[in-house]
C-alpha positions as CSV (number, residue, x, y, z in Angstrom):
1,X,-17.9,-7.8,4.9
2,X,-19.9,-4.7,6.1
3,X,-19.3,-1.5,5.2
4,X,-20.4,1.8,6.6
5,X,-20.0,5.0,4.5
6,X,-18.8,8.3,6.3
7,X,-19.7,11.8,4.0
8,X,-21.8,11.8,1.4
9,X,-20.9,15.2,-0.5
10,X,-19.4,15.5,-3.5
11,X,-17.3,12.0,-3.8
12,X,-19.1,9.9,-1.3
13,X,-22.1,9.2,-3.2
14,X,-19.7,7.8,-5.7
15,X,-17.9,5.6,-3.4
16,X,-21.0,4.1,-2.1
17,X,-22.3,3.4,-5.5
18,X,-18.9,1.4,-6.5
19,X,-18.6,-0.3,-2.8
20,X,-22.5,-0.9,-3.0
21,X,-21.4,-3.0,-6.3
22,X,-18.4,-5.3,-5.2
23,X,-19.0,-8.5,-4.3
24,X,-18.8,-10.0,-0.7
25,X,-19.4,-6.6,1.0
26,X,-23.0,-5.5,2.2
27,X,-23.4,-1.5,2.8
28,X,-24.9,-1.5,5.8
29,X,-24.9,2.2,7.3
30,X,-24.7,5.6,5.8
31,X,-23.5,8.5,7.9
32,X,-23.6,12.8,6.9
33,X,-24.3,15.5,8.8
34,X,-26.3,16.4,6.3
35,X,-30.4,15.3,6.6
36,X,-30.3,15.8,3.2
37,X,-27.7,13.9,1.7
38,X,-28.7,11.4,3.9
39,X,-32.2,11.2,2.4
40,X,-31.1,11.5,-1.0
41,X,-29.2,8.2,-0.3
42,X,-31.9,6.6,1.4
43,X,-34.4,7.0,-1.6
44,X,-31.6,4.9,-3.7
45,X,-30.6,2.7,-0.8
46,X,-33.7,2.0,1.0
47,X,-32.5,-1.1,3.0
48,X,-29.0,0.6,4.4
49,X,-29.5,2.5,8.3
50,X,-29.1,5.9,7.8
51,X,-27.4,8.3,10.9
52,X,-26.1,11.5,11.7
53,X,-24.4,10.3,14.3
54,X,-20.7,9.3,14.1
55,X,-20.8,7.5,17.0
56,X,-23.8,5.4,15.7
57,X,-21.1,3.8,13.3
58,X,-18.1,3.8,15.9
59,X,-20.0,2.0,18.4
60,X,-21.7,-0.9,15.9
61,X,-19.7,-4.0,16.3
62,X,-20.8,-5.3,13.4
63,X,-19.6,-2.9,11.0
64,X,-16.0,-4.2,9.8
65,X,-15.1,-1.1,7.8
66,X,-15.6,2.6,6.9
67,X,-14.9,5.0,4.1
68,X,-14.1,8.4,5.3
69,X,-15.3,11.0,2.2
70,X,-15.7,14.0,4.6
71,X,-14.0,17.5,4.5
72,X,-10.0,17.4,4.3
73,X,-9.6,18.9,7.8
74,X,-11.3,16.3,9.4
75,X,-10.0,12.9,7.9
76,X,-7.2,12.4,10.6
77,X,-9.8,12.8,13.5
78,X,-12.5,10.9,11.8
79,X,-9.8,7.7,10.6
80,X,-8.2,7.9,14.0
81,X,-11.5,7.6,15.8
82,X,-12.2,5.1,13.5
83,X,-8.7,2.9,14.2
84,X,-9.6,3.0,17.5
85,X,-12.6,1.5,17.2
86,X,-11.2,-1.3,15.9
87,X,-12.5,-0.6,11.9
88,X,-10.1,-0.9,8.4
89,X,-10.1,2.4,7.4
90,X,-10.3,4.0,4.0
91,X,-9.9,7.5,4.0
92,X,-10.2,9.8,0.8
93,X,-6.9,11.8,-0.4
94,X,-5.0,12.8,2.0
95,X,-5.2,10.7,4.8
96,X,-4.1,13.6,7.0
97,X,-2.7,17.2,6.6
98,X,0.3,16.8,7.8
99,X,3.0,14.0,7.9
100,X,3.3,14.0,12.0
101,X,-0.8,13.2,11.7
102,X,0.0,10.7,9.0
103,X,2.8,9.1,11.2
104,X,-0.1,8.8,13.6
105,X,-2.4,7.0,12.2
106,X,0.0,4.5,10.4
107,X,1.3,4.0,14.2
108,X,-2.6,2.9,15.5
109,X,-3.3,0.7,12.2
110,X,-0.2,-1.1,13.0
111,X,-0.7,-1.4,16.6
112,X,-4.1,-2.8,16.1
113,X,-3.2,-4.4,12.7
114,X,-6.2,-2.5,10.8
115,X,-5.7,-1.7,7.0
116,X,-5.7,2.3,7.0
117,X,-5.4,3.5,3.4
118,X,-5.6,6.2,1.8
119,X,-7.5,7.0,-1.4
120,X,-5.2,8.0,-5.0
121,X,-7.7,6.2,-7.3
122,X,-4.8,6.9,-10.3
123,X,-3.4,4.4,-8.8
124,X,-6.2,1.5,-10.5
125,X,-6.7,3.7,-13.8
126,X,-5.5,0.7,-16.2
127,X,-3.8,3.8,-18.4
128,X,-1.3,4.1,-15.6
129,X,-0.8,0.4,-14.9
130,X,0.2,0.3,-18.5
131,X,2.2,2.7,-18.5
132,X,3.9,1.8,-15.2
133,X,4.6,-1.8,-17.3
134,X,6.3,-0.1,-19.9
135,X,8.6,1.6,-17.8
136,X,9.3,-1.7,-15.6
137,X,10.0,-3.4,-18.9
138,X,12.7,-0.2,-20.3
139,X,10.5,0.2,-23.3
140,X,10.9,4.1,-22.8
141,X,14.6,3.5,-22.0
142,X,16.4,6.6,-19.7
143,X,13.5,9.1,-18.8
144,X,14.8,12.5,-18.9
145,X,11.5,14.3,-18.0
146,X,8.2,14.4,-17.4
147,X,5.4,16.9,-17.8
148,X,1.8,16.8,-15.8
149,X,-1.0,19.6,-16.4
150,X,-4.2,18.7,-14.6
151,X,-6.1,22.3,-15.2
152,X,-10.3,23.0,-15.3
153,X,-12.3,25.8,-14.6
154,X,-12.6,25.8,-10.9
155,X,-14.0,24.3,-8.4
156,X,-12.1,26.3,-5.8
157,X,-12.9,24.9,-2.6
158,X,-12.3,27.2,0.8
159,X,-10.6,24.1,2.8
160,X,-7.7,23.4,0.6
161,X,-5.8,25.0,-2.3
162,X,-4.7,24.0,-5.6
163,X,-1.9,22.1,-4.8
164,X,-3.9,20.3,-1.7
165,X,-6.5,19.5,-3.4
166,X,-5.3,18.5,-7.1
167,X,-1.2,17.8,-7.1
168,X,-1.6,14.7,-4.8
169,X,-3.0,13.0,-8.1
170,X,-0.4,13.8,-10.0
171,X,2.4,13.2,-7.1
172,X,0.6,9.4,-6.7
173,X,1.0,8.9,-10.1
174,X,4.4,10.2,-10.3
175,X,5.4,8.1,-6.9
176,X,3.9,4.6,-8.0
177,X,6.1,5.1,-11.5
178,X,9.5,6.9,-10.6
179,X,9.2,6.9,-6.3
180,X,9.8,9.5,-3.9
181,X,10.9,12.7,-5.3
182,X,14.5,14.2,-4.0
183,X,13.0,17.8,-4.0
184,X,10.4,19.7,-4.7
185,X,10.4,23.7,-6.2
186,X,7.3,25.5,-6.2
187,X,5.6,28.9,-7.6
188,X,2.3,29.8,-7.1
189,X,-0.3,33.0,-6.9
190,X,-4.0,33.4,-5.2
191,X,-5.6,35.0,-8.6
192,X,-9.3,35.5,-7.1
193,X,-9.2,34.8,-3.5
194,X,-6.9,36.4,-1.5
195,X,-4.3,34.1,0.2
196,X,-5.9,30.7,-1.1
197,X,-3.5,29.4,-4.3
198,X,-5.4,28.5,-7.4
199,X,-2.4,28.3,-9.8
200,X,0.7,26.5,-9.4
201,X,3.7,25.2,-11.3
202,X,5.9,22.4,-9.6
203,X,9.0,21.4,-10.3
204,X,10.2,17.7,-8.6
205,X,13.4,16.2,-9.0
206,X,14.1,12.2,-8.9
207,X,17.6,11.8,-7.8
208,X,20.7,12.2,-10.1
209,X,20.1,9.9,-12.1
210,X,15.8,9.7,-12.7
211,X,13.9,12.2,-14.4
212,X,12.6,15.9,-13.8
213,X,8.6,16.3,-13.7
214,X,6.9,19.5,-13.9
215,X,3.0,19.3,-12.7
216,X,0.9,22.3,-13.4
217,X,-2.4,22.8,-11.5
218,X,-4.9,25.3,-11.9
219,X,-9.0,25.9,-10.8
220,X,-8.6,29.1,-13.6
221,X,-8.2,27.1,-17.0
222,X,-10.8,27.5,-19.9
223,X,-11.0,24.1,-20.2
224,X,-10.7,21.0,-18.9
225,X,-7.4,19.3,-19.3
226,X,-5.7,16.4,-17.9
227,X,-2.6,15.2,-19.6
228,X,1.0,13.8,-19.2
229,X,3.9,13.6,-21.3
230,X,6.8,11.2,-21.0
231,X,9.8,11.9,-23.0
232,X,12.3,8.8,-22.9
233,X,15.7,7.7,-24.5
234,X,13.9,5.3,-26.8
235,X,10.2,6.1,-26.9
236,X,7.7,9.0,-25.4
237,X,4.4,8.7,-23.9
238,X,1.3,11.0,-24.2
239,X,-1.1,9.9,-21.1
240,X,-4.7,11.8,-21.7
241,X,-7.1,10.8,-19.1
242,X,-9.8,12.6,-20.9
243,X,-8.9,11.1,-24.4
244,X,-10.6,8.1,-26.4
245,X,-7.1,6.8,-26.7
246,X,-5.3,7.6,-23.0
247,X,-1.9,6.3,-24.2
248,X,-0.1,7.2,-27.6
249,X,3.3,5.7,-27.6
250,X,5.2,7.5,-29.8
251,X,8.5,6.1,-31.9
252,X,10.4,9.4,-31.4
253,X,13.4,10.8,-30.1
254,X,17.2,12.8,-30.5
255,X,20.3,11.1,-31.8
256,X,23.7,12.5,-30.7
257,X,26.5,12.4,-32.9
258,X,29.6,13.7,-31.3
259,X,31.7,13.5,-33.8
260,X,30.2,15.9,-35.9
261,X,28.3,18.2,-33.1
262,X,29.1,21.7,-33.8
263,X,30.6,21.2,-37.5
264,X,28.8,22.1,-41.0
265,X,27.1,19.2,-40.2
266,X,24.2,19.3,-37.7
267,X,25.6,16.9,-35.7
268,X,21.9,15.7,-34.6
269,X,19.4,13.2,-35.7
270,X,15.5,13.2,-35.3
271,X,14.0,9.7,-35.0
272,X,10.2,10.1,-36.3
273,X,8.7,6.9,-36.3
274,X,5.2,5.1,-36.0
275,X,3.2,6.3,-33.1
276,X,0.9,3.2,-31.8
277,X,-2.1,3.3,-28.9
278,X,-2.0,-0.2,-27.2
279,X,-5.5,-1.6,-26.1
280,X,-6.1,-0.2,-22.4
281,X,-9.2,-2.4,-20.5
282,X,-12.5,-0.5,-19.7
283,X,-12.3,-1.2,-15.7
284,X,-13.5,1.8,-13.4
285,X,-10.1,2.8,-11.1
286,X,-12.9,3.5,-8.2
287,X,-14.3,0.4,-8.3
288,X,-10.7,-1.5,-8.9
289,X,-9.6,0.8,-6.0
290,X,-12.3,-0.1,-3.6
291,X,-11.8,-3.9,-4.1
292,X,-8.3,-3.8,-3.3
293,X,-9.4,-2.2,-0.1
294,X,-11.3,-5.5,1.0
295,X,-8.7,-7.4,-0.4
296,X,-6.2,-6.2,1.4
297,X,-8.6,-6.5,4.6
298,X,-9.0,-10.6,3.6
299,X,-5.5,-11.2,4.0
300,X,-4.2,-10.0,0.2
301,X,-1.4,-8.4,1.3
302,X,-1.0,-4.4,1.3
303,X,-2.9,-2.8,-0.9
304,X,-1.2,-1.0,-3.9
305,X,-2.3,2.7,-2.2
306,X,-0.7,1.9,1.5
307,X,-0.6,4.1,4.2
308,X,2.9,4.2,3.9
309,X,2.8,5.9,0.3
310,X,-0.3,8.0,1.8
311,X,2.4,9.6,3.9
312,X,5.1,10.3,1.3
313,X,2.7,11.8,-0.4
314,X,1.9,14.1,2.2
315,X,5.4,14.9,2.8
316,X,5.5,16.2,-1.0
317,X,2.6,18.8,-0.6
318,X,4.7,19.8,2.4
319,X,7.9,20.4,0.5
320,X,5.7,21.8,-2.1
321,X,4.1,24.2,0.3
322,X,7.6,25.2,2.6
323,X,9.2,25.9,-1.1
324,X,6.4,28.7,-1.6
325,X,7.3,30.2,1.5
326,X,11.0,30.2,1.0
327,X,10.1,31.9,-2.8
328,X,10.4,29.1,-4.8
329,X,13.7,27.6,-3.2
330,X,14.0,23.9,-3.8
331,X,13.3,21.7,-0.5
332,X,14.1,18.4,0.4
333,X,10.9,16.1,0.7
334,X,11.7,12.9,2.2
335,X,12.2,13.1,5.6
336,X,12.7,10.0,8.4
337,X,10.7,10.7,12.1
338,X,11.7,13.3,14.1
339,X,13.9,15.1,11.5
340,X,13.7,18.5,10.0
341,X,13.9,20.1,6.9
342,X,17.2,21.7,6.0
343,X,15.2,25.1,5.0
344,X,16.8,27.6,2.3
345,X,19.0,30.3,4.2
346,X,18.6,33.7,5.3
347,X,18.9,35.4,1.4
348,X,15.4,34.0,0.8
349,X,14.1,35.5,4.0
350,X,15.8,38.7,2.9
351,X,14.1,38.3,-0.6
352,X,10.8,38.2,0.4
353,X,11.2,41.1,2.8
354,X,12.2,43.5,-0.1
355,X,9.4,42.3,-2.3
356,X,6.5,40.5,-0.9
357,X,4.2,42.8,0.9
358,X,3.0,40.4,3.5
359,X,6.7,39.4,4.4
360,X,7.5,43.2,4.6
361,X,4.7,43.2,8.3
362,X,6.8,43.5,11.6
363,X,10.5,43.2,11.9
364,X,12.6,40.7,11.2
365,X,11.5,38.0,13.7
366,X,8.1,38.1,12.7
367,X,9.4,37.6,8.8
368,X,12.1,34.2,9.8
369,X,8.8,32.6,12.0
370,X,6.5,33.5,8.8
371,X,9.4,31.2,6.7
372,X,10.3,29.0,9.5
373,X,8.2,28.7,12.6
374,X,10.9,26.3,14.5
375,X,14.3,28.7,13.2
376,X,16.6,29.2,15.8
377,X,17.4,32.6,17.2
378,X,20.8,33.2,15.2
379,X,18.6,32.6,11.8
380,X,16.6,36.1,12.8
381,X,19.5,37.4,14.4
382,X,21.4,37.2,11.1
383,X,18.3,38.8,9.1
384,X,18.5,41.5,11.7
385,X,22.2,42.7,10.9
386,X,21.7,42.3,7.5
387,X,18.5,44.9,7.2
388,X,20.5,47.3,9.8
389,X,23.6,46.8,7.4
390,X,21.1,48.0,4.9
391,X,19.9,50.8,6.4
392,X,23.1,52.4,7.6
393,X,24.1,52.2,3.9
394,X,20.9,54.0,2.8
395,X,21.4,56.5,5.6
396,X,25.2,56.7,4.6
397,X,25.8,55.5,1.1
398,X,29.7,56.4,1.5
């Protein structure tokens, strides 16, 4: 199979490196806007073409496939020019910006039955295949809740913020283990540049009956911290992707006793038991990730990070984001085509008027299209009366 790489900043050099490796696929053309980039490649790769040129790679008939690793903004122009140039497409998390973009490009793959997929290399870490095993199997028994913090010290990047660029990791994870969330509830601030979020808390809820998960993200932690905890009826995990030992399985856990709840007695029992760190294997998740890619493209069936996931994951950051702007109100995430939100109602509109500053610019249209750029006339008519209610009450408190 040949294989052209497309971006070769910060994470395409390490894509070409573990595509250059797999078996059955020749790297044949390398393409950056970047002279540079490209002839720091070239020194390494002497024997693989070398363009600036997009089209140069669109237009070869004998390239098979491409691996997008450019800017965010650009993925859904570059993977759609690439569908339609009849290449299987792998395109670096997310595979768009937005779900309608998403929708999109899943539309072309199918019509021209390509392999478009998107790039959550979490997905291969053997840590979380192992632990996806032991949930499959019950060994954790009921989950009631899961906690996520993926913190370091930077790097902010001026295309994305924190939750772009970091949570879908952590929402992957979370998808390929419990599925689509119900809702998502989000807080966030812009500590060092203004307007661009570098800290957030998430809160995502997985139906009645499946667990809670909080992720935290942050560019503005001392150190560098990736770690998930898994509290279960019968066992809790400790996932550290940093760690020697990723997984600790831990014998532990609360024992209800009705009968004596609330009495002199306590009522409660504390399991502490033996806390054991199965063997994970020593396979690279980029490498696992890339081969799945060209398996998937030689007939194997979907890969395990479709498009169709890509999307849902997509849809999260959006909840994620339309939650900030309603003040932290839960929203809905999954969504079918063509369908809308159902968007918190005017008293976080009001909210935000009497306490954000940027929500407080204009009247009250301009602050129900800042929440809501699709609400319908009566949602800022009813902010209206409410705000002249207010004011008549200021002006005449009796």
């Amino acid at each position: 199979m040949r294989l052209a790489i497309i971006g070769l900043g910060y994470w395409g050099p390490n894509l070409l490196r573990a595509a250059a490796d797999l078996e059955d696929v020749e790297v044949v053309a390398l393409c950056d806007s970047s002279p540079g980039a490209l002839a720091r490649q070239a020194r390494r790769h002497p024997y693989v073409r070398v363009t600036e040129s997009l089209d140069d790679i669109l237009l070869d008939d004998t390239i098979d496939a491409v691996i997008v690793a450019t800017p965010v903004q650009t993925h859904y122009e570059i993977a759609r020019s690439a569908l339609q140039a009849g290449k299987h497409t792998f395109v670096e998390k997310p595979v768009a910006t937005t779900s309608d973009d998403c929708r999109d490009l899943i539309s072309l793959a199918v019509e021209r039955d390509l392999v478009l997929m998107p790039g959550h290399v979490f997905l291969y870490s053997p840590a979380v295949v192992a632990i996806k095993k032991l949930l499959d199997e019950g060994a954790l028994g009921e989950i009631y809740f899961v906690t996520s913090t993926r913190v370091n010290l930077g790097i902010h990047r001026s295309d994305s913020s924190v939750i772009q660029d970091l949570a879908p990791h952590d929402f992957s994870i979370l998808h390929y283990w419990f599925g689509v969330p119900t809702f998502a509830r989000t807080i966030a601030r812009d500590s060092v540049v203004p307007g661009l979020w570098d800290v957030a808390f998430i809160d995502l809820g997985f139906g009645r009956l499946g667990p809670l998960a909080r992720v935290e993200l942050s560019w503005l932690a001392p150190t560098k911290l990736r770690r998930t905890v898994i509290a279960g009826s019968k066992a809790m995990i400790v996932y550290d992707d940093t760690a020697t030992e990723q997984v600790r399985i831990f014998d532990r856990g609360a024992i209800f006793e009705p009968h004596t709840f609330g009495t002199h007695r306590a009522g409660m029992a504390y399991r502490v038991g033996d806390v054991v760190s199965p063997h994970i294997d020593a396979a690279e998740p980029l490498r696992l990730e890339l081969a799945d890619f060209v398996a998937s493209i030689q007939g194997g069936g979907p890969p395990r990070s479709n498009m169709y996931m890509g999307l849902e994951i997509v849809q999260i950051v959006e909840a994620c984001e339309l939650s900030l702007r309603h003040n932290g109100a839960p929203v809905q995430v999954a969504l079918s085509e063509g369908e809308r939100r159902r968007v918190p109602d005017r008293r976080s509109v009001l909210a935000a008027r009497r306490f954000d500053p940027d929500a407080q610019q204009g009247g009250a249209e301009a602050a129900v299209r800042r929440f809501d750029p699709h609400a319908p006339q009566d949602a800022v008519d009813a902010v209206d009366a409410v705000e002249a209610a207010d004011a008549a009450d200021a002006l005449d408190p009796a």
